[in-house]
C-alpha positions as CSV (number, residue, x, y, z in Angstrom):
1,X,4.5,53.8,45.0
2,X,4.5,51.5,41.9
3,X,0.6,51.1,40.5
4,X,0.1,47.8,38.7
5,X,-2.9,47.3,36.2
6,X,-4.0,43.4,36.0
7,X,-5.8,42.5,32.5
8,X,-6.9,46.0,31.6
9,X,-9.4,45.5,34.9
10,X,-9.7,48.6,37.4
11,X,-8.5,47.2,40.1
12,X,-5.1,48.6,40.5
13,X,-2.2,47.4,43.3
14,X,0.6,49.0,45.3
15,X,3.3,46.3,43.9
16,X,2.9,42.9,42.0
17,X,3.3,41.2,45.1
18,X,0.4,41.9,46.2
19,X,-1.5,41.4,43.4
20,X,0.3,38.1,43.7
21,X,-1.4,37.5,47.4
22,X,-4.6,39.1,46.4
23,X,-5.4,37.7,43.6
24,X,-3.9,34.3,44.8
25,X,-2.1,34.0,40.8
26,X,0.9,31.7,40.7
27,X,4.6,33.5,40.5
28,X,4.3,33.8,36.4
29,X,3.9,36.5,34.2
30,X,0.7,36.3,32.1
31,X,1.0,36.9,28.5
32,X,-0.9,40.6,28.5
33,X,1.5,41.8,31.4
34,X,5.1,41.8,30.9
35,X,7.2,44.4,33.4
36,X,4.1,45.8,33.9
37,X,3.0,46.9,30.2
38,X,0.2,45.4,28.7
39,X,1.3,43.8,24.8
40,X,-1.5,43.8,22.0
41,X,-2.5,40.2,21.2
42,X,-1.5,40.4,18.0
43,X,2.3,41.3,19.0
44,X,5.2,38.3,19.3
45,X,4.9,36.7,22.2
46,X,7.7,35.1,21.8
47,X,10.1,37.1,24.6
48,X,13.3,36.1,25.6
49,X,15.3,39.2,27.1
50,X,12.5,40.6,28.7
51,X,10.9,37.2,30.7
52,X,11.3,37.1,34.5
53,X,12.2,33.2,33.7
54,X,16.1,32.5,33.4
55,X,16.6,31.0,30.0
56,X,18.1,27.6,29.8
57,X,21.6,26.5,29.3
58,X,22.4,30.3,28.8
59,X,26.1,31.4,27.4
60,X,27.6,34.5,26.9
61,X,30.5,35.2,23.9
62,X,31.0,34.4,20.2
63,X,31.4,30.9,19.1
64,X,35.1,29.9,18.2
65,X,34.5,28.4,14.7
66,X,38.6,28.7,14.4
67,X,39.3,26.5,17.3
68,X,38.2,23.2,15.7
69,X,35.6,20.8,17.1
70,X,33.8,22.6,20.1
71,X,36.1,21.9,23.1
72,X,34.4,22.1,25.9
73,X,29.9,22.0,26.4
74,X,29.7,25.8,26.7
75,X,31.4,26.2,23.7
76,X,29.2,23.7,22.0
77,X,25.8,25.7,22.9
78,X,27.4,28.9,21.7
79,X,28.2,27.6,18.2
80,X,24.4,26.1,18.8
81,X,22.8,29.4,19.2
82,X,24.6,31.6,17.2
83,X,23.2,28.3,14.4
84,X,19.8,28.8,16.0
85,X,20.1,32.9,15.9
86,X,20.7,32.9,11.7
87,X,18.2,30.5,10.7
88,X,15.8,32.6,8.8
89,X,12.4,32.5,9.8
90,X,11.6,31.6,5.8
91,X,13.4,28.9,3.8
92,X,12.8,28.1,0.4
93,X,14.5,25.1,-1.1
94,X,15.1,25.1,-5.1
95,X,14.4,21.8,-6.2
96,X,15.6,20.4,-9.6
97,X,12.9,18.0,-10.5
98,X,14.4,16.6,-12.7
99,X,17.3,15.4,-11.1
100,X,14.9,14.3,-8.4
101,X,12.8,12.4,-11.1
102,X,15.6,10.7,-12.0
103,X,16.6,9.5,-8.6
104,X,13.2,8.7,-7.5
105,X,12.6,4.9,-6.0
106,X,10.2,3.1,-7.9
107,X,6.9,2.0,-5.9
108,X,5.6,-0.8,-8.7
109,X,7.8,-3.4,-10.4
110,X,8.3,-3.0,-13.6
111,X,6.0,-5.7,-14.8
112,X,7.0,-6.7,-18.5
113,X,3.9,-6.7,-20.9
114,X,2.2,-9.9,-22.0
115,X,3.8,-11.6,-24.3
116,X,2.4,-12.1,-28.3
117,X,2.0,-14.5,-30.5
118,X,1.4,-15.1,-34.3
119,X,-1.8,-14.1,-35.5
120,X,-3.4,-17.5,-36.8
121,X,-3.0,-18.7,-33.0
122,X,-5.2,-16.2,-31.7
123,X,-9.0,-16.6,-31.4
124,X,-11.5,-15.1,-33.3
125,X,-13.7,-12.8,-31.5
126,X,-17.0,-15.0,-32.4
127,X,-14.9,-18.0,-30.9
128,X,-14.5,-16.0,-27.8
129,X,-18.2,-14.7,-27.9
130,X,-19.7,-18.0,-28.1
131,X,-17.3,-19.9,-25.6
132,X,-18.1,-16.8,-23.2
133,X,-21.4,-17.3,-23.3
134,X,-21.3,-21.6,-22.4
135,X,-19.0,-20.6,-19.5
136,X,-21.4,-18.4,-18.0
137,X,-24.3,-20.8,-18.2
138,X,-21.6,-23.6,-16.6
139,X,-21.1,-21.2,-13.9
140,X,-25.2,-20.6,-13.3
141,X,-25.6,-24.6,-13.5
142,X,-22.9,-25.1,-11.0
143,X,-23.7,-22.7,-8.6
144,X,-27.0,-24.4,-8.7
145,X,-26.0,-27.2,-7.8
146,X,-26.3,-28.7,-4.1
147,X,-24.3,-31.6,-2.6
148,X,-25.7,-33.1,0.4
149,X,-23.7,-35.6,2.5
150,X,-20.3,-36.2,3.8
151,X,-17.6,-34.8,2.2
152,X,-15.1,-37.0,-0.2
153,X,-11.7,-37.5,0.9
154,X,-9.0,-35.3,-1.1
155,X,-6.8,-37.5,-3.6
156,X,-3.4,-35.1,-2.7
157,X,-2.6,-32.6,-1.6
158,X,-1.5,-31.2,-4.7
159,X,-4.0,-28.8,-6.4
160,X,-3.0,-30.2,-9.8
161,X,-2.9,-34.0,-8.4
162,X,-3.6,-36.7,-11.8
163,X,-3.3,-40.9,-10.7
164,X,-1.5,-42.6,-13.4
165,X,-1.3,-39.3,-15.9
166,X,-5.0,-39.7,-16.2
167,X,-7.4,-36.7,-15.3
168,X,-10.0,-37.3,-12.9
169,X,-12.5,-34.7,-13.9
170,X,-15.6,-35.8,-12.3
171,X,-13.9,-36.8,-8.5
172,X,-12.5,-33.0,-8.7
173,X,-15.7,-31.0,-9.8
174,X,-17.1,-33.5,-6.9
175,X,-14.9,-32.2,-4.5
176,X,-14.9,-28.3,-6.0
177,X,-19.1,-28.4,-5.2
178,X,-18.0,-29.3,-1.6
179,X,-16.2,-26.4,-0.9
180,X,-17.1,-22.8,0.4
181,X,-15.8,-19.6,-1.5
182,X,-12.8,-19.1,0.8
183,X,-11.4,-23.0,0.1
184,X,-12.1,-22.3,-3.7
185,X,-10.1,-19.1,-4.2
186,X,-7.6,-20.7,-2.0
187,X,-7.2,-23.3,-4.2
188,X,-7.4,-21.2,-7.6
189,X,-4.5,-19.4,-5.9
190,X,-2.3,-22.3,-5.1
191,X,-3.0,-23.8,-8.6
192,X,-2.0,-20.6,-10.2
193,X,1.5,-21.4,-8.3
194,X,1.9,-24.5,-9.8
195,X,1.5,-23.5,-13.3
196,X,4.1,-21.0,-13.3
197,X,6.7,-23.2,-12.6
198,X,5.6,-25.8,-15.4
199,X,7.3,-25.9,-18.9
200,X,3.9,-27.0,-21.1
201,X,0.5,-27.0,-20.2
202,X,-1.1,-30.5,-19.6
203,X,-4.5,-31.4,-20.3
204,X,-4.8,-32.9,-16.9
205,X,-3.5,-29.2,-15.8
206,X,-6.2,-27.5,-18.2
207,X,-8.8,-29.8,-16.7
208,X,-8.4,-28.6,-13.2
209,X,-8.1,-25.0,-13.6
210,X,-11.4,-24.7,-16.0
211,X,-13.0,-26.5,-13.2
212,X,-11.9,-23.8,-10.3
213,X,-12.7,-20.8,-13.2
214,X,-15.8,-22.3,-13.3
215,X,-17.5,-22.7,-9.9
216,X,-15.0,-20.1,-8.0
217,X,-17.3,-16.8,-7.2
218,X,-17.2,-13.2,-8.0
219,X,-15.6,-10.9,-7.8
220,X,-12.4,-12.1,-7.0
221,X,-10.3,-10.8,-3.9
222,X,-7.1,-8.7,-4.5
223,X,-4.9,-12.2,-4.3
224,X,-7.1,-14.1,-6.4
225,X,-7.6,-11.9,-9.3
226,X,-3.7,-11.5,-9.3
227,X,-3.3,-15.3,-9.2
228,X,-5.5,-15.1,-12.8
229,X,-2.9,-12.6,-13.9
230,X,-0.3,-15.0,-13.1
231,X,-1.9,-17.6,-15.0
232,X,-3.0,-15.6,-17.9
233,X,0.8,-13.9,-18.2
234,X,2.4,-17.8,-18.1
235,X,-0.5,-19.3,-20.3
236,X,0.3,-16.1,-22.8
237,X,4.0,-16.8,-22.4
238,X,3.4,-20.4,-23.3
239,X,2.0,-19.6,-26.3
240,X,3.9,-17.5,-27.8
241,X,6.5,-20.0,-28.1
242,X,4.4,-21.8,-30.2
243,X,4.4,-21.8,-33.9
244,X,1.8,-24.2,-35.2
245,X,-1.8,-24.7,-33.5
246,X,-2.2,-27.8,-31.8
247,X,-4.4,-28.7,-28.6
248,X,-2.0,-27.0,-26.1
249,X,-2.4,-23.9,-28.1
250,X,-6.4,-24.9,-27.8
251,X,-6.1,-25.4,-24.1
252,X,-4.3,-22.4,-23.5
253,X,-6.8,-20.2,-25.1
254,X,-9.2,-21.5,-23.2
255,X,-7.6,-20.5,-20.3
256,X,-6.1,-17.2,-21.2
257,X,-10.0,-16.1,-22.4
258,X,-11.7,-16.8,-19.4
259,X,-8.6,-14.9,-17.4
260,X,-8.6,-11.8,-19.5
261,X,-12.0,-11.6,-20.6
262,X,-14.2,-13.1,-18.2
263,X,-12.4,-12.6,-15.0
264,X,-11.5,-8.9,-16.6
265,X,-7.5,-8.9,-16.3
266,X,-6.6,-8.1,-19.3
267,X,-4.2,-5.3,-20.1
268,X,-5.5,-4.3,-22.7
């Protein structure tokens, strides 16, 4: 008579069948009861040989590594387990970093830096100073500023529109004070477009970007502030391919002072 002990309890059976009926357990083996010896819970569980469940797609014989390409399914999962049966259970790879370094894909362009220009075109710092300190107060009397009533029609719809090469000024700061914050840095964005693709810097083009610097709020959004990178690396690039100062070379330090140092995207 076969006694069977079920999870170290006292109860004891005649056969697992019973304990089966009893015990109304489902027709598997639990963990702490394999052919009916308890395993410490800290031993493999992981039993092939000895489980009463038939293992899947299960082969007998030695792979044929000889033959050529598997011929046949059977001999396909024998080549597969005896792969499966010498995998080590620990696997460590030796890297060579620096080959890897080398071979690495880059996540960031590779941005060139701003481009110089001579010395006696450059700023002083009590120029920059002194014009920081007007812009701000523009920006404090603009914000202050409330238009009531309807809402002008647009001239073009260019950002950079001028009628007959003369700068309208006045109509655009009029229609800038109409706008929300969303409209403004949209527009800042789509000017910044334009001006990369130009060869000089107009005065007209100077006009309307110191007007959207000035009433456009802080802080910028990730597209805006890199819409005033694009316009300080193309105003920076502009004047370095000057030699002499003239009122371009005026205009576009204007422009690449309020970018880098008011707006904060300098490099530097």
């Amino acid at each position: 008579m076969e006694m069977v002990s079920i999870s170290r309890g006292r109860v004891h059976f005649e056969n697992i069948e019973q304990a089966y009926e009893e015990l109304h357990l489902p027709e598997v083996v639990s963990n702490s009861l394999v052919n009916g010896q308890e395993l410490d819970e800290n031993e493999d569980s992981d039993i092939e040989d000895n489980s009463l469940l038939k293992p899947a797609f299960q082969v007998e014989g030695d792979p044929d590594f000889e033959s050529g390409p598997p011929q046949d399914g059977l001999e396909y999962l024998r080549r597969v387990r005896w792969e499966a049966a010498h995998i080590p259970n620990v696997k460590v790879a030796n890297i060579d970093e620096r080959k890897l370094k080398a071979e690495q894909t880059s996540y960031m362009p590779n941005i060139p830096d701003i481009p110089s220009c001579p010395n006696h075109l450059l700023p002083s710092k009590q120029w920059e100073d002194a014009f920081l300190a007007d812009f701000s107060e523009l920006r404090q009397a603009i914000s202050q500023l409330e238009y009531v009533g309807r809402q002008p029609a647009c001239a073009s719809n260019s950002p950079l529109h001028e009628e007959n090469n003369v700068p309208k000024a006045a109509h655009l700061l009029s229609q800038i004070l109409y706008m929300d914050a969303v409209t403004r840095a949209n527009l800042l964005r789509q000017c910044a477009l334009v001006i990369e693709e130009v060869n000089s810097l107009s005065r007209g083009d100077c006009i309307r970007l110191f007007g959207i610097f000035a009433a456009v709020e802080k802080p910028l959004d990730g597209d805006t502030s890199a819409a005033v990178r694009g316009v300080l690396r193309k105003c920076a690039s502009l004047r370095a391919s000057k030699t002499e100062c003239n009122d371009e070379v005026v205009m576009l330090n204007l422009l690449i002072t309020i970018a880098s140092k008011y707006f904060g995207q300098s490099e530097s």
